[in-house]
C-alpha positions in Angstrom: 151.5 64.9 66.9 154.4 63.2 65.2 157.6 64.8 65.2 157.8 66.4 68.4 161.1 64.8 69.5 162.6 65.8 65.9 165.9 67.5 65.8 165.6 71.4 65.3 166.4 71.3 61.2 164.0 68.8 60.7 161.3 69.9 63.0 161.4 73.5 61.3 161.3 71.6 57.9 158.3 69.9 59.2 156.8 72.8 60.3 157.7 74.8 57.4 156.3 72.2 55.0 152.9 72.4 56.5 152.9 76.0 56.1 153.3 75.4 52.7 151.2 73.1 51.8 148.4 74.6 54.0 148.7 77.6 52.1 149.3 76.1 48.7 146.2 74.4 48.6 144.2 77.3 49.8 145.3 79.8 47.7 145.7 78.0 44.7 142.1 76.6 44.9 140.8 80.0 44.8 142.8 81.7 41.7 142.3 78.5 39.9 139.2 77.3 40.3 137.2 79.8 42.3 136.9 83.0 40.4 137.5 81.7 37.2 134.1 80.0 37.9 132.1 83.4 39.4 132.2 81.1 42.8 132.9 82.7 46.3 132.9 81.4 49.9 132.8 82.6 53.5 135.7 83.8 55.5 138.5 86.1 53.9 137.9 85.1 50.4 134.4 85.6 50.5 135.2 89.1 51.9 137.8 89.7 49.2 135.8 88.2 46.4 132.9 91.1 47.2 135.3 94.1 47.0 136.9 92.8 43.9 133.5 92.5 42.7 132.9 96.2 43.3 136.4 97.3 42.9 138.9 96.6 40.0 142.0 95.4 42.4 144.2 92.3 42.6 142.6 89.8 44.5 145.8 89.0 46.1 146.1 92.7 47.8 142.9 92.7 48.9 143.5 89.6 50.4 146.7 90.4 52.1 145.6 93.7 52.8 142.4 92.0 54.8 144.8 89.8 56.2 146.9 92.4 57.8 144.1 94.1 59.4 143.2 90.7 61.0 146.9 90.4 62.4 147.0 93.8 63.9 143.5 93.8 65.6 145.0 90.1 67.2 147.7 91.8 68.7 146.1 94.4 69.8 143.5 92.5 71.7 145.0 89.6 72.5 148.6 90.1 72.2 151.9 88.4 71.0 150.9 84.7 71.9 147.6 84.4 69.4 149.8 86.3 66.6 152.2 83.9 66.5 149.6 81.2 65.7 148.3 82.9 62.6 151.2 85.3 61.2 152.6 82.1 59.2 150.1 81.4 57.1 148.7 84.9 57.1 151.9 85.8 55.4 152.2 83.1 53.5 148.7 82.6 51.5 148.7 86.6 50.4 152.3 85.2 48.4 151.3 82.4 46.9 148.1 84.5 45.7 150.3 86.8 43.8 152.5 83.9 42.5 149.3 82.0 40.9 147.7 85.1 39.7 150.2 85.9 37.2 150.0 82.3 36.0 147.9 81.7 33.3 145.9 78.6 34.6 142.5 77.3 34.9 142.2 74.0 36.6 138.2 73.1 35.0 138.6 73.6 31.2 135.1 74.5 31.0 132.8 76.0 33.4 131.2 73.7 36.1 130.4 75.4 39.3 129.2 72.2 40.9 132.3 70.8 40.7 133.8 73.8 41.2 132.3 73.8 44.9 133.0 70.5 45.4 136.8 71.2 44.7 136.8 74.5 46.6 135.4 72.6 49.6 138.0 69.5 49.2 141.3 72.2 48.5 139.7 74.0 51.4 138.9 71.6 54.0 142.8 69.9 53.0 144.3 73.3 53.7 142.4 74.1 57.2 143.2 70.5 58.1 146.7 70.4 57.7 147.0 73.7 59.3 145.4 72.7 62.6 147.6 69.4 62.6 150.3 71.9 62.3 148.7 74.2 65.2 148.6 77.1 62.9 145.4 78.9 61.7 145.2 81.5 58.2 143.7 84.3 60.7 140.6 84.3 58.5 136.6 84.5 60.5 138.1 81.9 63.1 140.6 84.7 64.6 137.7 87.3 64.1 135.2 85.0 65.9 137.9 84.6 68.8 138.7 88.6 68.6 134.7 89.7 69.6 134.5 86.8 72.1 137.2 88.7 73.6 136.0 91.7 73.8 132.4 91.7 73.1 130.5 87.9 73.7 131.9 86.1 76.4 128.3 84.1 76.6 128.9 82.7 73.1 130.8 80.1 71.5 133.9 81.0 69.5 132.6 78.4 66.3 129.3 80.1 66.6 130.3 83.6 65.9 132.3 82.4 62.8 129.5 80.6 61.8 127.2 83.3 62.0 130.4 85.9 60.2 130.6 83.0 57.6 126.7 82.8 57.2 126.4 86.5 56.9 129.0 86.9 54.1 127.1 84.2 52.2 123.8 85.8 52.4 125.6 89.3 50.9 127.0 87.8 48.3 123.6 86.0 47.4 123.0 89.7 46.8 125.5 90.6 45.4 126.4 87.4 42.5 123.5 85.7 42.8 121.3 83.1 44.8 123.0 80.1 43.3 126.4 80.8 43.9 125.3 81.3 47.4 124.0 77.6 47.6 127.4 76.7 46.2 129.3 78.2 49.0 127.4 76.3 51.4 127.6 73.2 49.8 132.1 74.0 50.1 131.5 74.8 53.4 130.1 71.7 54.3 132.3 69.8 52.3 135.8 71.7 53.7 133.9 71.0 57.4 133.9 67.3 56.8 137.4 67.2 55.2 139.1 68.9 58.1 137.0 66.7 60.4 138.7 63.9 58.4 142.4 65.0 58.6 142.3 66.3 62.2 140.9 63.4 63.8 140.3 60.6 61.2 136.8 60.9 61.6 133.7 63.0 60.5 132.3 63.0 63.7 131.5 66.3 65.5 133.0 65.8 68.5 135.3 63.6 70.4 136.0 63.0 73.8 139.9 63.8 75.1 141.2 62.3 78.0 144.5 63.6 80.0 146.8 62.3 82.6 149.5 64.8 83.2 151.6 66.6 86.4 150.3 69.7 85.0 146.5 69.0 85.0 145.6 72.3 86.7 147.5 74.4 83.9 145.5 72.0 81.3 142.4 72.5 82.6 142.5 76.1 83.0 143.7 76.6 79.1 140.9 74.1 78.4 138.1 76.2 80.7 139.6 80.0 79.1 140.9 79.4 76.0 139.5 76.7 74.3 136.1 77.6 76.3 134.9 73.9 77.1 133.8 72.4 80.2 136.5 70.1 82.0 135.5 67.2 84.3 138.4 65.0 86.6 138.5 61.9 89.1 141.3 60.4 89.9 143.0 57.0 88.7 146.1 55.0 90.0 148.0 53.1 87.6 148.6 49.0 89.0 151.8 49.0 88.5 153.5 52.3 90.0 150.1 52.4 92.4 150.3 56.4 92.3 147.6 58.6 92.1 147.0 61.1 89.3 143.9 63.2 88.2 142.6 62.7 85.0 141.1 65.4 82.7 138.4 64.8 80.5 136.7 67.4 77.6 134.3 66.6 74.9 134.6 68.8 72.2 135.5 69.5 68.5 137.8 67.6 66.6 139.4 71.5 66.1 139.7 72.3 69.6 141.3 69.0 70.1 144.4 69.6 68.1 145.0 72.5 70.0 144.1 71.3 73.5 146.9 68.7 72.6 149.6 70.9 71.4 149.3 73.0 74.4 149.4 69.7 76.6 152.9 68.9 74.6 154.1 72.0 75.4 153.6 72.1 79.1 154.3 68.2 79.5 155.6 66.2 77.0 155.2 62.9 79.5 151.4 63.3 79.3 149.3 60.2 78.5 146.8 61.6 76.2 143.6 59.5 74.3 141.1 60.8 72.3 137.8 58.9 70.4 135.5 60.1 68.2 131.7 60.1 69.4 128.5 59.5 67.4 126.1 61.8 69.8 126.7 63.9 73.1 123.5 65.5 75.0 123.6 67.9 77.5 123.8 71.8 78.0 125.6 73.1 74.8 125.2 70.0 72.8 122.0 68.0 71.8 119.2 68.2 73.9 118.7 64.5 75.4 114.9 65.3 75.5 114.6 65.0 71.8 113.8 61.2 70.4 115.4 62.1 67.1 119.2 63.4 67.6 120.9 60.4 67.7 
């Protein structure tokens, strides 16, 4: 990630711009665009667009009121280091929602809630990108998912359990609004999926293959193995012209779990030699099953 060697104004202006933008194109999406078209979503705002429904309230409180719960069951299960990661934006996007609601604003003059998913899912997949780039998350079903793999599925992938939280408040609010505006929601979550794909690595693949040379492989790997929750393989290469030997690491995974495999390996060595490439197909145990003539 560029930057890392900035001076300490200019790397908080960095990282302060991309909490702002992060959050200014996820919030603003949804006051503008969403509910002034009936739409809704998964994660937080799909949670907050079914109690509104119910419930006469701000949008914005609800939101920052879900958003606070999130926070406080983080630290409480998993302590000060994964509430650091989120409390930015978590703080940040409940603002901005009470800023844009009291702006009269509607972004699509006239109804369109094809479009309006399309947008949603663009605005949403810009905001989750940048944030990851930026190593920060909005503490939405992605801090949930990691929460009950904490404490309750330790078998299970962290993206699965989103996906199935995400999936599940879709199919409620099929019930609740209607089946079409379920349909919609998928169709942005697809879309925000391919656009964070896009920003994170450059590439709408769905996974890519990280490689690591670095004196602190061992503390790597382990992070890799227990927090990110991927499998790790090594060998050992010598470079020709120094002729020393050094292991190197190497994880498939998400384009996701990459930006935050390599922030961690800035953090413990900054000297690392790090490379990364998208890949069209993996088989194998927790990926596509190489028995099947169609998966490539």
């Amino acid at each position: 990630m560029k930057g890392e060697g900035l001076p300490k104004p200019l790397k908080f202006l960095r990282e302060a711009l991309i909490v702002i933008i992060s959050a200014f194109c996820g919030s603003s999406v949804q006051v503008f665009v969403m509910i002034p078209n009936g739409m809704t979503s998964g994660g937080i705002p799909g949670v907050a667009r079914l109690i509104t429904h119910f419930f006469p309230v701000s949008y914005a409180l609800v939101y920052y009121l879900i958003s606070m719960v999130i926070i406080v069951v983080a630290f409480v299960t998993m302590g000060i280091k994964e509430l650091r990661r989120i409390i930015a934006l978590c703080l940040t996007y409940p603002v901005m929602l009470f800023i844009f609601e009291r702006m009269d604003y509607q972004f699509l003059p006239e109804q369109d809630r094809f479009l309006a998913a399309l947008l949603i899912g663009v605005f949403y997949g810009i905001a989750t990108g940048v944030g990851y780039v930026g190593g920060y998350s909005s503490g939405g079903t992605d801090t949930i998912s990691r929460v009950l793999k904490y404490k309750c599925f330790n078998h299970l992938r962290t993206g699965d359990i989103q996906m199935v939280i995400d999936v599940t408040i879709i199919v409620i609010s099929a019930f609740v609004f209607n089946t079409n505006i379920a349909i919609y929601a998928i169709v942005t979550a697809y879309v925000a999926a391919k656009v964070t794909s896009a920003i994170t690595v450059g590439y709408n693949g769905r996974y890519v293959q990280f490689d690591i040379i670095s004196s602190e492989s061992d503390k790597i790997a382990d992070y890799i193995m227990h927090e990110i929750d991927r499998a790790v393989t090594s060998h050992i290469s010598m470079g020709e012209y120094t002729h020393t030997e050094r292991k190197t690491l190497t994880v498939i995974c998400t384009p996701a779990e990459s930006i935050r495999i390599k922030k961690y390996v800035a953090e413990v060595d900054p000297d690392a030699f790090a490379t990364i490439m998208p890949l069209t197909t993996v088989w194998g145990k927790r990926f596509s099953n190489i028995r099947e003539v169609d998966n490539i």
